[in-house]
C-alpha positions as CSV (number, residue, x, y, z in Angstrom):
1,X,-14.5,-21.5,11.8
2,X,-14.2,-23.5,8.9
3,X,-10.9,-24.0,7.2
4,X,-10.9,-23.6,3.1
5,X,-9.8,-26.3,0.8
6,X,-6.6,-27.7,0.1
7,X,-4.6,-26.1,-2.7
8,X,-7.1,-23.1,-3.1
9,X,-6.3,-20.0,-2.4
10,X,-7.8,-17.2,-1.4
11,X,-6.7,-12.9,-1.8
12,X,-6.7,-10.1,0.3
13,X,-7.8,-6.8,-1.2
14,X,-3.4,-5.9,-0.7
15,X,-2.5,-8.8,-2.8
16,X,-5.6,-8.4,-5.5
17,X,-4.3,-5.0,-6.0
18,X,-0.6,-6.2,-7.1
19,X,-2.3,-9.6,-8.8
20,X,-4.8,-7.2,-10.8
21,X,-1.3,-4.8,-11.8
22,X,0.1,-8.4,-13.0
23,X,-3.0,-9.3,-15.4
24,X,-3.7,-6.0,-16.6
25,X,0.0,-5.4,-17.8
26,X,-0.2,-8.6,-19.4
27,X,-3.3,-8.6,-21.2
28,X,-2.6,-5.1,-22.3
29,X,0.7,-6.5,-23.7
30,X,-1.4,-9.4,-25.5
31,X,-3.8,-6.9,-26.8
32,X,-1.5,-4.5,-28.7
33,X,-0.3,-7.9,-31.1
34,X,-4.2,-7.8,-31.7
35,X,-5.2,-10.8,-29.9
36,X,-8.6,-10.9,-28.7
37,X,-9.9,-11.8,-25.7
38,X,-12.8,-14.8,-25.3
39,X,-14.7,-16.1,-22.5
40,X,-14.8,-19.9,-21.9
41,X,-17.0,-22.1,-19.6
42,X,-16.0,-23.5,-16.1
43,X,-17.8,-27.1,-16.5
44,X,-17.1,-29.1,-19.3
45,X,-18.3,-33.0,-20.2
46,X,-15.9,-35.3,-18.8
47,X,-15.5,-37.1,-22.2
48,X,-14.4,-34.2,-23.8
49,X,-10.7,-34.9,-21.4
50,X,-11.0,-38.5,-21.7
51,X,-11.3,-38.3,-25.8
52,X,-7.8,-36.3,-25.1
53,X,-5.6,-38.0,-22.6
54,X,-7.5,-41.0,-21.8
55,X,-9.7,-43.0,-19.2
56,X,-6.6,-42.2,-16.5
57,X,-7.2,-38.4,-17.0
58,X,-10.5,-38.3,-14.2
59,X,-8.3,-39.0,-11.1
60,X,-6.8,-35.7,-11.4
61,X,-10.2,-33.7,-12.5
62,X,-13.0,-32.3,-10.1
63,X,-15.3,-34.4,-11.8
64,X,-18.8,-35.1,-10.8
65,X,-22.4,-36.4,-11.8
66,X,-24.7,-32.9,-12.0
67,X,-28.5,-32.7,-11.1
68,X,-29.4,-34.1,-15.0
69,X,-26.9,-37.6,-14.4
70,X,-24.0,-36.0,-16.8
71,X,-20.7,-36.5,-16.4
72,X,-19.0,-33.0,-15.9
73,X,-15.6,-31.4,-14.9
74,X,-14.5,-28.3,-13.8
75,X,-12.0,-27.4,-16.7
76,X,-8.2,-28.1,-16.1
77,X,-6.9,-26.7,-18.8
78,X,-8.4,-24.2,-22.1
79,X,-7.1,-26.4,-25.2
80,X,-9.7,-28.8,-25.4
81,X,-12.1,-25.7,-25.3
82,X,-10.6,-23.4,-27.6
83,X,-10.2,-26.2,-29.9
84,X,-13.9,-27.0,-29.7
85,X,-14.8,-23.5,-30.1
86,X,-12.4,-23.3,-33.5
87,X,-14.2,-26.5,-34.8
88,X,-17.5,-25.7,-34.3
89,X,-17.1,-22.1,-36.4
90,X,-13.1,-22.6,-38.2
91,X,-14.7,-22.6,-41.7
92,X,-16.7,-19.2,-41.1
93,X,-14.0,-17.1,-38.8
94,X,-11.1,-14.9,-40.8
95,X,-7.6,-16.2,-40.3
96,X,-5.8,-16.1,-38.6
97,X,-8.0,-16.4,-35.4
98,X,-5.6,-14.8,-32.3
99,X,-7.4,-15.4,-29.2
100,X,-6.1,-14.9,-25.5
101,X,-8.4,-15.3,-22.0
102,X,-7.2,-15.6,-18.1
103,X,-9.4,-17.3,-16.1
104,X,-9.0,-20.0,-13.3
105,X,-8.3,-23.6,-14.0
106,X,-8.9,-26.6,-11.5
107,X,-6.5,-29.9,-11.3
108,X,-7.0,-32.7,-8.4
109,X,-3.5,-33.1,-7.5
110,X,-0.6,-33.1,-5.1
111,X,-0.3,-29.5,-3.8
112,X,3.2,-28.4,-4.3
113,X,5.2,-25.2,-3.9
114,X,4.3,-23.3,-7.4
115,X,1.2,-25.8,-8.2
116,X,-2.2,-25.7,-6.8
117,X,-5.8,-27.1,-7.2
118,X,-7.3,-24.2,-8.2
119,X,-4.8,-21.6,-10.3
120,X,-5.3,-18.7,-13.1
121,X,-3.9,-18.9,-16.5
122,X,-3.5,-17.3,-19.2
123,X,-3.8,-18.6,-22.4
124,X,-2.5,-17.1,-25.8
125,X,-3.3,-18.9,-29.1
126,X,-2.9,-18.2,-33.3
127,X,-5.1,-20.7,-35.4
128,X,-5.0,-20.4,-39.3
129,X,-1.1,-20.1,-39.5
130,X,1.4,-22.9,-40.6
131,X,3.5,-19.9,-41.2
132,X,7.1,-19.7,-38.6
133,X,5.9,-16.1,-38.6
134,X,3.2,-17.1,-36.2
135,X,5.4,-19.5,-34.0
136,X,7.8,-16.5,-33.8
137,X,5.0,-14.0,-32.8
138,X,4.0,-16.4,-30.1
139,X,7.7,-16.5,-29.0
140,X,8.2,-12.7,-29.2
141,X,4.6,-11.9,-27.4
142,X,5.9,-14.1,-24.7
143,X,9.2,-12.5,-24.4
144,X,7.2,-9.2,-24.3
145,X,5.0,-9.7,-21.7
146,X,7.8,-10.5,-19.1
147,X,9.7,-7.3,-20.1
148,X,7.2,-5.3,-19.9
149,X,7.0,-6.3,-16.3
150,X,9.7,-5.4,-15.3
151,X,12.2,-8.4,-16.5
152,X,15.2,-8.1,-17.3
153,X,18.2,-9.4,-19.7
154,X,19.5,-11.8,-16.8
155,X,16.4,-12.7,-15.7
156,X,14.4,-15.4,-17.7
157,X,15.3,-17.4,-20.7
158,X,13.5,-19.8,-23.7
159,X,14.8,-23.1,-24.1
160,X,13.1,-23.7,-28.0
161,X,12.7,-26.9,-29.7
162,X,11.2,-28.9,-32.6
163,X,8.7,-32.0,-31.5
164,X,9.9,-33.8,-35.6
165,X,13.4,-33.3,-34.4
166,X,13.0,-34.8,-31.2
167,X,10.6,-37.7,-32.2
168,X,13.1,-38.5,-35.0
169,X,16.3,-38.4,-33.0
170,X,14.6,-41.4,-30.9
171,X,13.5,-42.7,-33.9
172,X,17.4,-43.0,-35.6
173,X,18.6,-44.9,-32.2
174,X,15.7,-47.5,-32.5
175,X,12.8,-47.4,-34.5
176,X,10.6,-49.4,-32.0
177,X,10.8,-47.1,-29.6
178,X,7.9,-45.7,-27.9
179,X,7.9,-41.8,-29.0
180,X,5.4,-40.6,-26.2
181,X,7.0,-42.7,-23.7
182,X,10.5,-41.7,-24.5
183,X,9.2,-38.1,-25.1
184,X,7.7,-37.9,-21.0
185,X,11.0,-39.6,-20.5
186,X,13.4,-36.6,-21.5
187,X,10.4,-33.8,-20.4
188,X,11.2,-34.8,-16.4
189,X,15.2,-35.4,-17.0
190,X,16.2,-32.3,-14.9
191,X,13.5,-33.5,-12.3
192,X,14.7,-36.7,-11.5
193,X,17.5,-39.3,-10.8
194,X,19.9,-40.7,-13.7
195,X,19.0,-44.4,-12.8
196,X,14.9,-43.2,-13.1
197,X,15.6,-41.5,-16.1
198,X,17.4,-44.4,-17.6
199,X,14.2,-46.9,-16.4
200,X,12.3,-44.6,-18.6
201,X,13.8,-44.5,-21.3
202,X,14.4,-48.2,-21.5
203,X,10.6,-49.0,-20.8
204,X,10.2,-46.7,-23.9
205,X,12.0,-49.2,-26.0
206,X,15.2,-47.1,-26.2
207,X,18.1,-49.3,-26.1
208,X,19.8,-48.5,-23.2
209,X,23.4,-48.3,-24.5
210,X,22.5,-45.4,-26.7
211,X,21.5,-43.3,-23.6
212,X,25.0,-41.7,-23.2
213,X,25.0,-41.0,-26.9
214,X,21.5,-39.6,-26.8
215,X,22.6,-37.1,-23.9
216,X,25.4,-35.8,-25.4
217,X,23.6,-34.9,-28.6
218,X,20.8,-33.3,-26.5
219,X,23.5,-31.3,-24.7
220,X,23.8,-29.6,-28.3
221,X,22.4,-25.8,-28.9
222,X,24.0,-25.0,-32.7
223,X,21.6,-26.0,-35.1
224,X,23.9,-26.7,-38.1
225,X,26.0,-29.1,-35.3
226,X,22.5,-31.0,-34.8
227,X,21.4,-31.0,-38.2
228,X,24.6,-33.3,-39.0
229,X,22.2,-36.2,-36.6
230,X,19.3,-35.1,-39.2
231,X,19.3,-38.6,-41.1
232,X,15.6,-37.7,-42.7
233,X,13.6,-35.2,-44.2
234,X,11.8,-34.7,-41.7
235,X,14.3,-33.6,-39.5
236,X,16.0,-31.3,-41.9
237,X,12.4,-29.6,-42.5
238,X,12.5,-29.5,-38.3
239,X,15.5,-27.6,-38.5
240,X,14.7,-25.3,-41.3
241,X,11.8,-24.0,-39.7
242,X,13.5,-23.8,-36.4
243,X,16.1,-21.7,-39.0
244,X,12.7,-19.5,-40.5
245,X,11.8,-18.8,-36.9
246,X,15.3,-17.5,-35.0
247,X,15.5,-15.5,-38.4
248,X,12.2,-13.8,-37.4
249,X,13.1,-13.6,-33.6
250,X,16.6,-12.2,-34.1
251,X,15.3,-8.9,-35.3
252,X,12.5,-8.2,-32.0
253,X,13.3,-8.0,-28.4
254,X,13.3,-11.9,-27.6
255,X,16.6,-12.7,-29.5
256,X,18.5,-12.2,-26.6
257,X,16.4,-14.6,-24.5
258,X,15.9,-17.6,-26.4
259,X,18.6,-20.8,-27.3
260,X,18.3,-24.5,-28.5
261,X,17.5,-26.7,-26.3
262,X,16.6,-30.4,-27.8
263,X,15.8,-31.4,-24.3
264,X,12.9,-29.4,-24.3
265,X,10.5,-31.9,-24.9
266,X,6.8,-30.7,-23.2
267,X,5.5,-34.0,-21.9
268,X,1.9,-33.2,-23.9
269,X,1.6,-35.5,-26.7
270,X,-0.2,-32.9,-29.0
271,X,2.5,-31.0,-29.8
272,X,3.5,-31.5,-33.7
273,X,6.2,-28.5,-34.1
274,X,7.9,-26.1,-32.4
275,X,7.6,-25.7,-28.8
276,X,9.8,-23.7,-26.0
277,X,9.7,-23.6,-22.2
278,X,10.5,-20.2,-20.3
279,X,12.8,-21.0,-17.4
280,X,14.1,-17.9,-14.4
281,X,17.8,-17.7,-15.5
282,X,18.9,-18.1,-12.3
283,X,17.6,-21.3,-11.5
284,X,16.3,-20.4,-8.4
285,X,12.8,-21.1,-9.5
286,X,12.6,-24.6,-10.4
287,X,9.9,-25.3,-11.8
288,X,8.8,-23.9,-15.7
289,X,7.6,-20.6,-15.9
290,X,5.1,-21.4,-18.8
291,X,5.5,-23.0,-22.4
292,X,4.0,-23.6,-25.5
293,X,4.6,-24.9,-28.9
294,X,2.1,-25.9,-32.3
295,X,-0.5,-28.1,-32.3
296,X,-1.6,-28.7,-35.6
297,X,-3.7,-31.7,-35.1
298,X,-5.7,-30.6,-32.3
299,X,-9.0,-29.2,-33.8
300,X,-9.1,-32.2,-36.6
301,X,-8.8,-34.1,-33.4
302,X,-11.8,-32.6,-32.1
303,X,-14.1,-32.9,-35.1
304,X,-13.6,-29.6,-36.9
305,X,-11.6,-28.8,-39.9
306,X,-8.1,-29.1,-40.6
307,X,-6.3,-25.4,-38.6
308,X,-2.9,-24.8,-37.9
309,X,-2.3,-23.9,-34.4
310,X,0.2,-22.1,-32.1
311,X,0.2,-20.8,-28.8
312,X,1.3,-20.8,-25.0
313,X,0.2,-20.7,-21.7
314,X,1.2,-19.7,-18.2
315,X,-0.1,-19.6,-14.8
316,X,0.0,-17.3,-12.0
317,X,1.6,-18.9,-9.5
318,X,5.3,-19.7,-11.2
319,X,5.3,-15.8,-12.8
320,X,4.9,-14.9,-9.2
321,X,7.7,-17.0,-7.8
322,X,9.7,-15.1,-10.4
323,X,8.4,-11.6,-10.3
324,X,9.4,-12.4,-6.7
325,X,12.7,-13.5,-6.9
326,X,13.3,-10.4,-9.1
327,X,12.0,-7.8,-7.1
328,X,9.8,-7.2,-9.9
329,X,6.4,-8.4,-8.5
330,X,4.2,-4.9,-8.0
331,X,4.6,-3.1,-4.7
332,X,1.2,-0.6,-5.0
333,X,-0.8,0.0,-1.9
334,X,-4.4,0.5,-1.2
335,X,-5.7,3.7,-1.7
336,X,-8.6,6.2,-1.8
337,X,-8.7,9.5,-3.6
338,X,-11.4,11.1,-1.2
339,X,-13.0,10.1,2.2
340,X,-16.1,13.2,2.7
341,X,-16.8,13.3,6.5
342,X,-20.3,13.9,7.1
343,X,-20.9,15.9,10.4
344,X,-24.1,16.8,11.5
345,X,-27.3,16.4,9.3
346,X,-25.6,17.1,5.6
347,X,-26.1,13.6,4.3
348,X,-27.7,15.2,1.6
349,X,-24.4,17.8,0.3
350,X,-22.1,15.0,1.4
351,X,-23.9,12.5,-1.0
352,X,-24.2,15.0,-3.5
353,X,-20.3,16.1,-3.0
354,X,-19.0,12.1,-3.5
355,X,-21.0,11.3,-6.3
356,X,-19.3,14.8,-8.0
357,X,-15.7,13.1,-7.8
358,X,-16.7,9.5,-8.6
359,X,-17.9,11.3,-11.8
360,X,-14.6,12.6,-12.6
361,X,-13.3,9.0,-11.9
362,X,-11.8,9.1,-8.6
363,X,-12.2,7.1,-5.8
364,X,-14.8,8.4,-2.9
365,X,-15.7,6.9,0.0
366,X,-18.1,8.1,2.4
367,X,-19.2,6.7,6.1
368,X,-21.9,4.3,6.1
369,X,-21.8,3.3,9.8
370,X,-23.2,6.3,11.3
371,X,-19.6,6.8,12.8
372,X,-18.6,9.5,14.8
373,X,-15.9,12.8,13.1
374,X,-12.8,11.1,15.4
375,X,-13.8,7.8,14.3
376,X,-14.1,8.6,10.4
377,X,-10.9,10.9,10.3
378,X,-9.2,7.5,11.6
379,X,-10.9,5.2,9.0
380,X,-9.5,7.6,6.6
381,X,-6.6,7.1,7.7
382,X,-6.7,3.3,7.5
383,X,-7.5,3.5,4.0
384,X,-4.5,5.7,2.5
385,X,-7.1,8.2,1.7
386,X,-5.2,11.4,0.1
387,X,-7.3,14.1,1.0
388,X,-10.3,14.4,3.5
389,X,-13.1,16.9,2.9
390,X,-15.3,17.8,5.9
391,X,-18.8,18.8,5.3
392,X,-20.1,20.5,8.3
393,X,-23.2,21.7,9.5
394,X,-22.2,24.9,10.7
395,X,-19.5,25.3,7.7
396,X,-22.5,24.7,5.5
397,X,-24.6,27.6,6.7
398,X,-21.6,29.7,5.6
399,X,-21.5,28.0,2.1
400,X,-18.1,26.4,3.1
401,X,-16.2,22.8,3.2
402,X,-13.2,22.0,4.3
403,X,-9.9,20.5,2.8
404,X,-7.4,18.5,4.4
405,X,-4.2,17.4,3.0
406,X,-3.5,14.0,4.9
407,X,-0.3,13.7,4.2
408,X,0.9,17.3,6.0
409,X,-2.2,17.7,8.2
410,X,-2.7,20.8,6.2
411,X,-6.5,22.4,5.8
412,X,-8.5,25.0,4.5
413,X,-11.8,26.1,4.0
414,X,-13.3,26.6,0.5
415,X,-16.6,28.0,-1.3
416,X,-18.5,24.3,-2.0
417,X,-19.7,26.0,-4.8
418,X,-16.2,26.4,-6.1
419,X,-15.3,22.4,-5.8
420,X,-14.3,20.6,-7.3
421,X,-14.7,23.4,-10.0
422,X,-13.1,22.4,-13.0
423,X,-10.5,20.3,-11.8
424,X,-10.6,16.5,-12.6
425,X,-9.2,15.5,-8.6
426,X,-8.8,18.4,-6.7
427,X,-6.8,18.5,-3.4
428,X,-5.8,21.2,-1.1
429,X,-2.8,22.2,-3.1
430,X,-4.9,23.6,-6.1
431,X,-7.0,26.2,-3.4
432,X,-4.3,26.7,-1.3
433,X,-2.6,30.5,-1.9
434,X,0.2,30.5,-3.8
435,X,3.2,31.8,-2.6
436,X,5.8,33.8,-4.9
């Protein structure tokens, strides 16, 4: 026997059936704001991650040398990738570009509850708009997707931000200090000790008698109380377009989930505007749900043209923890419209007689292991399989099948020439004789 990997997982056909309810609500939820969905590559160059977050980057990839001496990576994460694909055609694609895709990502690091090596994420992206109507949609899409499975008003929340108001906050208490550094610093604040926290923040060049002062503005969620701390203009433009975007929010269904939250910070250093973290309400999952924010720099970054961009991400594992806590996470059970038990030599009419319903759509199955009637009655049974019809070789002389109702035990004998008739699925109840 052989053991799998570390920090990969693997699903049952019971758990792909409640994981494939998950995605398909989801992307259907994506779809109807007109996002469109792309397919990206698995293996990327190595140097494309490097160019991003520097040399450190490869101890936490699955990078290798393939067959042809390249450097290569399995992809960690989509933005380096989209952001190529929008630079290598942004001039010749109509804005704004709204692109979504769920795929699996890989990461070489400490397995975790809630993070894995290998995980599936979706990713949900607007390039071409500076306007706060597309940081809102991205907010509101968000918000969406969680109620429509199932969520509630109690259950989630987003913690929104502003990556100018943050980065000039620091920058009124000292301008020396080290943004990205003091940035990280505030991202894992809830995650670790105060006297860790404080390190942080002091290696960051912020002067450590400020850190009380700093927390307590933080702590603020009424804009016009922080925008008396806005001591530039870029911190007043901040908060008006923090303003432009609640204004939007307030009138869909994710006004009720979202607040201020200046210690939202998002640790990625590519962030140039608004960004928000979804958190379970409860606290009972720790960890982020997802989050997002713009990124206007990105594509430039990459060698393409100067686009705006806004979007978020999240991955399977978190939603589930929360869909979980909730009671929320899909319940469905296997099952199969039809199992056709073949008895005696009428391979040919039971053949015939499957491939009949799977043209209406349904789900047929049909014995493949030469199995005896007791032995594929119980098979049927195994597989939740709603109604059983029996094509016998005697019953076929007479021009008859029969239909059984699994869940009653209930069976009767019909014409085969009269099923499935007209009906799109039909079970015993449509043949059996109605009673007045």
């Amino acid at each position: 026997m052989h053991d799998r990997l570390k920090g990969f997982r693997e699903f049952y056909p019971e758990e792909m059936v409640n994981r494939k309810a998950v995605f398909t609500s989801i992307e259907k939820t994506i779809s109807s704001y007109g996002f469109r969905e792309i397919g990206t590559p698995s293996l990327e160059r190595t140097q494309l991650y490097i160019d991003k977050s520097g040399g450190e980057i490869v101890d936490h990839l699955y990078s290798f040398q393939d067959q042809g001496g390249r450097d290569i990576t399995l992809t960690p994460e989509l933005t380096p990738t989209v952001a190529r694909m929008v630079a290598l055609r942004g001039k010749s694609l109509p804005k704004p570009i709204k692109w979504f895709s769920t795929r699996p990502f890989w990461r070489y690091e400490q397995v975790q509850q809630g993070r894995f090596r290998e995980f599936y994420q979706t990713n949900v992206d607007i390039f071409g708009s500076s306007s706060p109507s597309s940081d809102a949609e991205i907010i509101v899409c968000a918000a969406h997707i969680l109620s429509n499975l199932g969520l509630g008003d109690d259950d989630f929340i987003f913690l929104v931000s502003h990556r100018s108001l943050l980065s000039g906050l620091l920058e009124s208490f000292s301008p020396d200090v080290d943004l990205t550094a003091a940035i990280r610093a505030i991202d894992k604040k809830d995650k670790i000790d105060s006297q860790l926290y404080a390190t942080l923040l002091s290696e960051a060049n912020f002067p450590s008698d400020s850190i009380d002062d700093l927390t307590d503005i933080l702590s603020l969620t009424d804009l016009s109380e922080i925008a008396e701390f806005s001591h530039d203009e870029t911190m007043q433009s901040a908060i008006k377009n923090l303003e432009e975007i609640f204004d939007i929010v307030s009138q869909t269904i994710a006004e009720k989930y979202c607040s201020i939250s200046l210690k939202t910070a998002r640790g990625l250093d590519y962030y140039t505007g608004s960004i928000f973290e979804c958190f379970d309400a409860s606290g009972e999952v720790h960890r982020s749900i997802f989050g997002g924010g713009r990124y206007d720099n990105l594509i430039s970054d990459f060698g393409g043209p100067s686009i705006p961009a806004v979007g978020f991400a999240f991955g399977d594992a978190t939603l589930e923890k929360l869909l979980m806590r909730t009671g929320t996470w899909p319940n469905k059970k296997l099952k199969t419209d039809y199992y056709v038990i073949q008895v005696g030599d009428t391979r040919e009419s039971t053949i015939k007689l499957a491939h009949a319903l799977r043209d209406r759509g349904n789900i047929v199955e049909t014995d493949v292991s030469g199995k005896k009637f007791t032995s594929q009655l119980n098979y049927s049974n195994s597989i939740n399989a709603e109604t059983v019809i029996i094509v016998g070789e005697r019953d076929l002389k007479e021009n008859k099948i029969t239909i059984k109702k699994m869940s009653t035990g209930e069976e009767l004998q019909v014409s085969i020439d009269d099923f499935p008739g007209d009906y799109h699925s039909p079970t015993y109840d449509d043949f059996a004789p109605k009673t007045s």
